[in-house]
Chimera marker file (.cmm) of the C-alpha trace (Angstrom):
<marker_set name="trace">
<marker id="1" x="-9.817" y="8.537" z="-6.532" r="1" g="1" b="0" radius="0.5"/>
<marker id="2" x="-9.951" y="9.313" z="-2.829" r="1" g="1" b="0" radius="0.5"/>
<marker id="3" x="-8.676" y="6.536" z="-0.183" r="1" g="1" b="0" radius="0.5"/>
<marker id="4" x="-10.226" y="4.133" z="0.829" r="1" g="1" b="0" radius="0.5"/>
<marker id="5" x="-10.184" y="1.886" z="4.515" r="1" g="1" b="0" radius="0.5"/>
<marker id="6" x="-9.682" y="-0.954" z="4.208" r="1" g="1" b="0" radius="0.5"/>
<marker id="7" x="-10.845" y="-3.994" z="7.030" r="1" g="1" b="0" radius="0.5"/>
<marker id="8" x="-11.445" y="-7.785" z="7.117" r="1" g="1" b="0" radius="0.5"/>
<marker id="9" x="-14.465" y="-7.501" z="5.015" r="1" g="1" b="0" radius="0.5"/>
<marker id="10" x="-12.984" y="-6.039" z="1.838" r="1" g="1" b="0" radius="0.5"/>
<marker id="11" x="-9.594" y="-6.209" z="1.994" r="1" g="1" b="0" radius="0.5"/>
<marker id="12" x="-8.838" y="-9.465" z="-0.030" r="1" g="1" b="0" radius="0.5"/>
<marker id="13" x="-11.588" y="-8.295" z="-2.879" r="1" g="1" b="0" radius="0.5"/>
<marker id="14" x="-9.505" y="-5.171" z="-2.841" r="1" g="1" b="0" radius="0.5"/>
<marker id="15" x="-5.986" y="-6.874" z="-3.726" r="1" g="1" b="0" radius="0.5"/>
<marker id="16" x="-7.314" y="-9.409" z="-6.174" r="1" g="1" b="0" radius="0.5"/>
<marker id="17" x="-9.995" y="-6.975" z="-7.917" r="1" g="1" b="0" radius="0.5"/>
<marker id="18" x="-7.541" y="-4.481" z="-8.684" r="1" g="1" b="0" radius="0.5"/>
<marker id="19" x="-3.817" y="-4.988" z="-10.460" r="1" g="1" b="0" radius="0.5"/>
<marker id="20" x="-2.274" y="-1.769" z="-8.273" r="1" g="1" b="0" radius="0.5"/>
<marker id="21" x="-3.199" y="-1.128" z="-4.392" r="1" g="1" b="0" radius="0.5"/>
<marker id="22" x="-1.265" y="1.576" z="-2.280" r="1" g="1" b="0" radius="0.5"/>
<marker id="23" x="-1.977" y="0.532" z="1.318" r="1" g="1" b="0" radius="0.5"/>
<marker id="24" x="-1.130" y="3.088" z="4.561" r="1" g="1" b="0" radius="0.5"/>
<marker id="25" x="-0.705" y="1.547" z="7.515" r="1" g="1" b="0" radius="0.5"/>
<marker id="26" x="-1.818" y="4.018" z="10.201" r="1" g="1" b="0" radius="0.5"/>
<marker id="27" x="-3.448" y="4.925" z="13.825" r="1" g="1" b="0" radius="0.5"/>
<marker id="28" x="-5.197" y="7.923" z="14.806" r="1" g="1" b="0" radius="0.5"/>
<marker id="29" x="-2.360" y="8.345" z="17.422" r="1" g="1" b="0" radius="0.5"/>
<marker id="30" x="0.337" y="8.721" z="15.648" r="1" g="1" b="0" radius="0.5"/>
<marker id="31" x="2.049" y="11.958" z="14.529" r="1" g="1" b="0" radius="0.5"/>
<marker id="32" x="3.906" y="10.944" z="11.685" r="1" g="1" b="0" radius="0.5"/>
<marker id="33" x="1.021" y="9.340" z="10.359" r="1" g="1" b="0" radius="0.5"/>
<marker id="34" x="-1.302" y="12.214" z="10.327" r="1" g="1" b="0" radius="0.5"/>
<marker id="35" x="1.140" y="14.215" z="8.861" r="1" g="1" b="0" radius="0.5"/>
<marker id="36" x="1.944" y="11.779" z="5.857" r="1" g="1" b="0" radius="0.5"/>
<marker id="37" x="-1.877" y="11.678" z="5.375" r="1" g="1" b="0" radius="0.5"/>
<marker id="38" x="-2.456" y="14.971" z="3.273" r="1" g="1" b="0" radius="0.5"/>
<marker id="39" x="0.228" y="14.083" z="0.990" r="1" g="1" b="0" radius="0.5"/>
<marker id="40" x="-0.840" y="10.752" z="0.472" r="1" g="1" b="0" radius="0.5"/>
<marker id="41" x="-4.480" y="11.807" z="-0.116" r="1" g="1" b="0" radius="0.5"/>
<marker id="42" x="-3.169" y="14.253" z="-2.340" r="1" g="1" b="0" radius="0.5"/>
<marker id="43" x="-1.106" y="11.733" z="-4.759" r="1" g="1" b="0" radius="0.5"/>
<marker id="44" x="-4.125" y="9.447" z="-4.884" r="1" g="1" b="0" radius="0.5"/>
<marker id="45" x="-5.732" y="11.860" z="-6.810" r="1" g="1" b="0" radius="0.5"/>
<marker id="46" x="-3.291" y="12.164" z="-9.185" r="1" g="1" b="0" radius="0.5"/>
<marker id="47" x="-3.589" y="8.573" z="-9.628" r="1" g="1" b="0" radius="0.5"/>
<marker id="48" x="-7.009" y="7.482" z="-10.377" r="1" g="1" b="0" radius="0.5"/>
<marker id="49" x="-6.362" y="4.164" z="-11.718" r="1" g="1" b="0" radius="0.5"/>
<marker id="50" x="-4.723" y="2.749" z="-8.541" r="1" g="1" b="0" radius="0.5"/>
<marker id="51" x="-6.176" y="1.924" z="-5.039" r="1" g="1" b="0" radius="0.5"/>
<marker id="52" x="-4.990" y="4.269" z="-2.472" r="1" g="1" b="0" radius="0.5"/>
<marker id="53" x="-6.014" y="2.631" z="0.857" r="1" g="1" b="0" radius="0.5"/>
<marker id="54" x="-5.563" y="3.024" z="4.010" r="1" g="1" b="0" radius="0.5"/>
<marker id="55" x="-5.514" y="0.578" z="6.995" r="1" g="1" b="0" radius="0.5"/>
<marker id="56" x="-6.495" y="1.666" z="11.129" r="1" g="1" b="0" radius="0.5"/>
<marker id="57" x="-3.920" y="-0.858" z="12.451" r="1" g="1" b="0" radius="0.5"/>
<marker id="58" x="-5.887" y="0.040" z="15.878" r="1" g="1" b="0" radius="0.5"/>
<marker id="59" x="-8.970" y="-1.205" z="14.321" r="1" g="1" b="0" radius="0.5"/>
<marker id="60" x="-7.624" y="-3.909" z="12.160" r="1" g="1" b="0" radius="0.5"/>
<marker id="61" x="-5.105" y="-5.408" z="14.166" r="1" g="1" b="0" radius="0.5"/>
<marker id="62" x="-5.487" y="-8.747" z="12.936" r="1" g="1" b="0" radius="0.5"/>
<marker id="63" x="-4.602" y="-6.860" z="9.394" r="1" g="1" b="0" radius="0.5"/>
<marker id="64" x="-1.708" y="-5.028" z="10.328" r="1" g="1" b="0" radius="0.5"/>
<marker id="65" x="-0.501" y="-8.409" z="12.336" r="1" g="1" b="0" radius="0.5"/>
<marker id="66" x="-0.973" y="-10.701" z="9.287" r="1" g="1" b="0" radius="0.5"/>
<marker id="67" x="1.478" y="-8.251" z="7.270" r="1" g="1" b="0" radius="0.5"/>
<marker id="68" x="4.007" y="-8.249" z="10.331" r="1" g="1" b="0" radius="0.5"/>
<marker id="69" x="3.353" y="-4.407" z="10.832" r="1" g="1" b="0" radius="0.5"/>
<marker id="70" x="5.642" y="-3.394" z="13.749" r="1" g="1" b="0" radius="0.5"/>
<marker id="71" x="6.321" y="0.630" z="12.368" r="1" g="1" b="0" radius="0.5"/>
<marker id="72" x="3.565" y="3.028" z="11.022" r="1" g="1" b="0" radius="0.5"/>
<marker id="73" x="3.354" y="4.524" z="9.393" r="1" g="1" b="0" radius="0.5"/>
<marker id="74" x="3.973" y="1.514" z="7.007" r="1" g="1" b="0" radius="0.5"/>
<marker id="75" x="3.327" y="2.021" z="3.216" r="1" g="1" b="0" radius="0.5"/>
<marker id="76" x="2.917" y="-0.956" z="1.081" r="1" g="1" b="0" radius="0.5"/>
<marker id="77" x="2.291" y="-1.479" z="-2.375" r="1" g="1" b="0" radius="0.5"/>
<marker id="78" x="0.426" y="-4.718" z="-4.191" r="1" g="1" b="0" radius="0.5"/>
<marker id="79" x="1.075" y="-5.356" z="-8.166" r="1" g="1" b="0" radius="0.5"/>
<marker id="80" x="-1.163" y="-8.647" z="-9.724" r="1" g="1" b="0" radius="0.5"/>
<marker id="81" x="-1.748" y="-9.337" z="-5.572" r="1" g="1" b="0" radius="0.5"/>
<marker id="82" x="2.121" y="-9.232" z="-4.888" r="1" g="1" b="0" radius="0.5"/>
<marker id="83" x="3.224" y="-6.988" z="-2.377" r="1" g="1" b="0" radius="0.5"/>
<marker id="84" x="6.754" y="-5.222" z="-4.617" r="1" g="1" b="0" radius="0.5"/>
<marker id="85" x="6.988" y="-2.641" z="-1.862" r="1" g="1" b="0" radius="0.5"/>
<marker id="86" x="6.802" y="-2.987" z="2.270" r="1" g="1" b="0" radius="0.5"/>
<marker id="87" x="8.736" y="0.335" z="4.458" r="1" g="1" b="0" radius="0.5"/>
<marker id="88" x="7.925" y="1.870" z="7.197" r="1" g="1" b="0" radius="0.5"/>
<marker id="89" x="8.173" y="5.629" z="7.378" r="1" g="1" b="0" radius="0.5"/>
<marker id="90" x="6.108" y="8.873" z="5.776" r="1" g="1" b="0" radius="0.5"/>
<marker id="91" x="7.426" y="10.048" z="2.676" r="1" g="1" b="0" radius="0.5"/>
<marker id="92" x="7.345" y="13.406" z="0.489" r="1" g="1" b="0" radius="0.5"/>
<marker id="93" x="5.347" y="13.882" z="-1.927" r="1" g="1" b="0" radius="0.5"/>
<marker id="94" x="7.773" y="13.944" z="-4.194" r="1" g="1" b="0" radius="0.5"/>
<marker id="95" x="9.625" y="10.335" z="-3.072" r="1" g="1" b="0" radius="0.5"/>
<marker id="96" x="5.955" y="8.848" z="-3.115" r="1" g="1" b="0" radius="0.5"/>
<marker id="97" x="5.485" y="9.818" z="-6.679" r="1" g="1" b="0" radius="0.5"/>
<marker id="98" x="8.657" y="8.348" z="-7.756" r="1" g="1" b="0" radius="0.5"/>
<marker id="99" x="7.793" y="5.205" z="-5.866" r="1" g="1" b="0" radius="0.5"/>
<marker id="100" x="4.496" y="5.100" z="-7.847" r="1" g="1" b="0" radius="0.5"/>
<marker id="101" x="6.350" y="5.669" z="-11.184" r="1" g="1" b="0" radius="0.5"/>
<marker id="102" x="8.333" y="2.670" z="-10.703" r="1" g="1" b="0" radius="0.5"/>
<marker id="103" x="5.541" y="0.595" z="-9.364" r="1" g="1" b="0" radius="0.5"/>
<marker id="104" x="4.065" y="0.876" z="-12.616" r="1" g="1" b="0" radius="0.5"/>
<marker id="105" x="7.197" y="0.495" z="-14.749" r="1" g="1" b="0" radius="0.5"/>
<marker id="106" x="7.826" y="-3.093" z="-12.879" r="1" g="1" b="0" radius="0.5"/>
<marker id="107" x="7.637" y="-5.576" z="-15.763" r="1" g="1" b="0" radius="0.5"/>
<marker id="108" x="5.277" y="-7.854" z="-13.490" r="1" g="1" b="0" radius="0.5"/>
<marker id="109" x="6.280" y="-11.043" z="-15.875" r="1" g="1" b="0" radius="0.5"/>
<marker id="110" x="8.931" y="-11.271" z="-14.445" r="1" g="1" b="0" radius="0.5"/>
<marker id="111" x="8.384" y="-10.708" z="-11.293" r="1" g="1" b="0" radius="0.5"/>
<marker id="112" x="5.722" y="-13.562" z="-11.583" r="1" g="1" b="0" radius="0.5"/>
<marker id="113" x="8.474" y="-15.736" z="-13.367" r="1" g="1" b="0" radius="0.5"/>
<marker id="114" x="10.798" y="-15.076" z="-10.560" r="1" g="1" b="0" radius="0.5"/>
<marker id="115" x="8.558" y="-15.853" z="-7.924" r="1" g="1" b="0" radius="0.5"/>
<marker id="116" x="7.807" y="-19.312" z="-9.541" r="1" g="1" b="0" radius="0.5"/>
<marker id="117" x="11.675" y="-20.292" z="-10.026" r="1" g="1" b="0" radius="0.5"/>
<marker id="118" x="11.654" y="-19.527" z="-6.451" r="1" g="1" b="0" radius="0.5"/>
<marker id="119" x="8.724" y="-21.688" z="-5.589" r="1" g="1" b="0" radius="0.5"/>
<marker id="120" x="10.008" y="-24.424" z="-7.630" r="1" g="1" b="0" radius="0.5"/>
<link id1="1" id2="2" r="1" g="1" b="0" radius="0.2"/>
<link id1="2" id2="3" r="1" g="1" b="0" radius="0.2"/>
<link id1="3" id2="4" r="1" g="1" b="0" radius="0.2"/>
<link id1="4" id2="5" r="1" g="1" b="0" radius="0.2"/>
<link id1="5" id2="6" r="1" g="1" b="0" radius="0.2"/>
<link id1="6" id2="7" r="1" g="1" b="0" radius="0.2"/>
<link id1="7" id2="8" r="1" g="1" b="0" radius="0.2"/>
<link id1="8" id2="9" r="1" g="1" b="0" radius="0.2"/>
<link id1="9" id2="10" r="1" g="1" b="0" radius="0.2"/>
<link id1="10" id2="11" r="1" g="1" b="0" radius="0.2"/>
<link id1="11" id2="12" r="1" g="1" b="0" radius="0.2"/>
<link id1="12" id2="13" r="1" g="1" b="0" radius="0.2"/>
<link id1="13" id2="14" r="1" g="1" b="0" radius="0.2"/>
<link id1="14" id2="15" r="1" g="1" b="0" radius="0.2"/>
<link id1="15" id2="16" r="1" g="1" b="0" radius="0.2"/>
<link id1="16" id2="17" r="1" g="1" b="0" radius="0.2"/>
<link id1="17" id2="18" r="1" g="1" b="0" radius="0.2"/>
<link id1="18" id2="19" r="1" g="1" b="0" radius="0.2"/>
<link id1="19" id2="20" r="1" g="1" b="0" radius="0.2"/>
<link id1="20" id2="21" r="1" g="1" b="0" radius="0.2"/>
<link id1="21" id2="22" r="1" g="1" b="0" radius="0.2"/>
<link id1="22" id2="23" r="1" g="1" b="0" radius="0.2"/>
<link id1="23" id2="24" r="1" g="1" b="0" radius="0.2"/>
<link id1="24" id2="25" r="1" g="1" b="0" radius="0.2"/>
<link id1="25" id2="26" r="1" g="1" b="0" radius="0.2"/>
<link id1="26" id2="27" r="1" g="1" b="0" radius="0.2"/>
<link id1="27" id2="28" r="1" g="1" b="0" radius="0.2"/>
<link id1="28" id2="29" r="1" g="1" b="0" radius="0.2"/>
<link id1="29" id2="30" r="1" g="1" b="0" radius="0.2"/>
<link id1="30" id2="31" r="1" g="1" b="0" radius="0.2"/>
<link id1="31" id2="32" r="1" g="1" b="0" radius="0.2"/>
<link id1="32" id2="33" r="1" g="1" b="0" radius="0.2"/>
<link id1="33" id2="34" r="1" g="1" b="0" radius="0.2"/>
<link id1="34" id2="35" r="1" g="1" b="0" radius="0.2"/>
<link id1="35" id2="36" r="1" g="1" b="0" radius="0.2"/>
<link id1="36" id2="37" r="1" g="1" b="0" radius="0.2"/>
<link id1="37" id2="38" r="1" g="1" b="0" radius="0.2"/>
<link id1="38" id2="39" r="1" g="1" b="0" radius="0.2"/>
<link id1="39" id2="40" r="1" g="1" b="0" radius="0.2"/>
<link id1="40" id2="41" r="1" g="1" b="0" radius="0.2"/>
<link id1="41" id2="42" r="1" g="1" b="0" radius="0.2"/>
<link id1="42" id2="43" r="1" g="1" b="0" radius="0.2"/>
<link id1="43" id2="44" r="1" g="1" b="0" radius="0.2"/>
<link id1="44" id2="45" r="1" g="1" b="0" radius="0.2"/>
<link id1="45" id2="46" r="1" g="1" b="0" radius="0.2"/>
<link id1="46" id2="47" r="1" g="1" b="0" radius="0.2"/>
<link id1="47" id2="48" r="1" g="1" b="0" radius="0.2"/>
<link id1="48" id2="49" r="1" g="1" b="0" radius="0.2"/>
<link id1="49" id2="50" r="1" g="1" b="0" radius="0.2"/>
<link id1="50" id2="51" r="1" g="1" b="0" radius="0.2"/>
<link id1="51" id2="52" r="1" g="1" b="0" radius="0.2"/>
<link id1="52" id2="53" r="1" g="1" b="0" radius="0.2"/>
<link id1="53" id2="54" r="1" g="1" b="0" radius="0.2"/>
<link id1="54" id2="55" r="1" g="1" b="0" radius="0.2"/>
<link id1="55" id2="56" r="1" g="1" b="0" radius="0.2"/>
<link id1="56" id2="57" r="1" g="1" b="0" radius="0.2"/>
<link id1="57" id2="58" r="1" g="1" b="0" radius="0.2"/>
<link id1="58" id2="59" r="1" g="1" b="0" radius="0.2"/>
<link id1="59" id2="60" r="1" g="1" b="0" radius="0.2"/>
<link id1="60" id2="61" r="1" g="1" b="0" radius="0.2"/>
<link id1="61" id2="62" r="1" g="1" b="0" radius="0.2"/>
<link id1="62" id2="63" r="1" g="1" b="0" radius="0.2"/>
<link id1="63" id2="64" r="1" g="1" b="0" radius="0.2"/>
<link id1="64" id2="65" r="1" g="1" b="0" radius="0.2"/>
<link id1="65" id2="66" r="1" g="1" b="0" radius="0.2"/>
<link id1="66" id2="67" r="1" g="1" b="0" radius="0.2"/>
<link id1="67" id2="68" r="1" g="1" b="0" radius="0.2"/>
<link id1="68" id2="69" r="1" g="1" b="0" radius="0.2"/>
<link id1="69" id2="70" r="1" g="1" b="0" radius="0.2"/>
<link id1="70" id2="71" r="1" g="1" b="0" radius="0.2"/>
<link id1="71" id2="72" r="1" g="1" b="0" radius="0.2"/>
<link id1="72" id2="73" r="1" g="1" b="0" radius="0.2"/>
<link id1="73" id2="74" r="1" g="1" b="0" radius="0.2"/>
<link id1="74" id2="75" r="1" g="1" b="0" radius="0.2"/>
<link id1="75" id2="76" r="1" g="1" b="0" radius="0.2"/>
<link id1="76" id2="77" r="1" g="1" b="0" radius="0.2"/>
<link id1="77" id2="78" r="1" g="1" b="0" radius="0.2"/>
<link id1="78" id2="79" r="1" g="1" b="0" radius="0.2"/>
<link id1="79" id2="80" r="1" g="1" b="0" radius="0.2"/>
<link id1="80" id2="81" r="1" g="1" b="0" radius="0.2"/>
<link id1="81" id2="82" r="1" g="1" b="0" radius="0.2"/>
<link id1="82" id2="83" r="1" g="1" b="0" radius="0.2"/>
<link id1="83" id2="84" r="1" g="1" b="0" radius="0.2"/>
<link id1="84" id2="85" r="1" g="1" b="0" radius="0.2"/>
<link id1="85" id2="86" r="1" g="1" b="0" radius="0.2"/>
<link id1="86" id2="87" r="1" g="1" b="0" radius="0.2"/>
<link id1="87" id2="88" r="1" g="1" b="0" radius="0.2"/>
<link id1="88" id2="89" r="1" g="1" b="0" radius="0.2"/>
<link id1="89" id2="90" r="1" g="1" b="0" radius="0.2"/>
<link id1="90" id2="91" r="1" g="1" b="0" radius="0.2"/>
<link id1="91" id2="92" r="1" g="1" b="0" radius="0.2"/>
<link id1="92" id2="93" r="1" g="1" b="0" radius="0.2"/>
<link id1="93" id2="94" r="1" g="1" b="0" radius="0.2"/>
<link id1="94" id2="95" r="1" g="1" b="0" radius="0.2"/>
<link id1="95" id2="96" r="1" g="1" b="0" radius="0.2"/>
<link id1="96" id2="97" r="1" g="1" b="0" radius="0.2"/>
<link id1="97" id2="98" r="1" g="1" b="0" radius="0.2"/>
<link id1="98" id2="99" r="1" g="1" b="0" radius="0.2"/>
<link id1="99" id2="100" r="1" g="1" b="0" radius="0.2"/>
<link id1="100" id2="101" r="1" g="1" b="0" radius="0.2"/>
<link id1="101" id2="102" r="1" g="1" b="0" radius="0.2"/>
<link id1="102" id2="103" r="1" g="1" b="0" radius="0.2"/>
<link id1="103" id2="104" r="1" g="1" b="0" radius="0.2"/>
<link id1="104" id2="105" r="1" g="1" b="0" radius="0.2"/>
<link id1="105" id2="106" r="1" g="1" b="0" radius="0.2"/>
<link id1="106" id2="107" r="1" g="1" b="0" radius="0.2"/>
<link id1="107" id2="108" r="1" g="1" b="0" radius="0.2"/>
<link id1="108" id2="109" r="1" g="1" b="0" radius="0.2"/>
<link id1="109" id2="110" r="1" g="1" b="0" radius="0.2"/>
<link id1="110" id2="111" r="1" g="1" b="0" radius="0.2"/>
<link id1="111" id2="112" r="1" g="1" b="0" radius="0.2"/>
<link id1="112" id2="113" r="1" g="1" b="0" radius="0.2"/>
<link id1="113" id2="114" r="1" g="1" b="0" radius="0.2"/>
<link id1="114" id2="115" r="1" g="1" b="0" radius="0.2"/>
<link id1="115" id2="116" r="1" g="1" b="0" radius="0.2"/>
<link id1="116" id2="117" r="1" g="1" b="0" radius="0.2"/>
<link id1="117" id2="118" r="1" g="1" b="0" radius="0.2"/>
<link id1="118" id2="119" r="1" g="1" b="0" radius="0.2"/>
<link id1="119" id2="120" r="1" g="1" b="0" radius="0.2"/>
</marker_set>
């Protein structure tokens, strides 16, 4: 599946339609960014049942400020509409995989039953 951009019209369908969403923070401006991009693009293809996604935090602002976005890029990753994973910095290829891999291993009752002891 290639990425998709994500903005204030589909961005909440997008977390709660879907049990696994990869989001890149980005802007056209920055270097780090467009060099992460290829290898991100690339993984997402590997990947087909996951949302790969990508955010213009020049565009979407209010997006990028919501999530507290203050480095980009930023990669974060949603499980059952929890965010598991939230770092700033581009990644190889290789690290990203890994971080996939273990995103999917996460035993996400627990992390559910966690979250309520927490609440409670």
């Amino acid at each position: 599946m290639a990425t998709i951009e994500l903005n204030q019209g589909n961005f909440e369908s997008t977390i709660t339609g879907n049990d696994m969403v990869i989001i890149d923070f980005w802007a056209p401006w920055c270097g780090p960014c467009r060099s992460f991009a290829p290898t991100y693009e690339k993984i997402s293809e590997e990947y087909p049942g996951i949302v790969f996604a990508k955010v213009n935090t020049e565009v979407e602002q209010g997006i990028a400020a919501s999530f507290n976005i203050r480095s980009i890029p930023t990669l974060m990753i949603f499980r059952e509409q929890v965010i598991i994973y939230s770092e700033a910095g581009a990644l190889p290829a290789s690290t990203l995989t890994q971080l996939v891999e273990e995103a999917k291993k996460l035993d996400m009752a627990e992390v559910h039953k966690q979250i309520a002891a927490q609440k409670a």
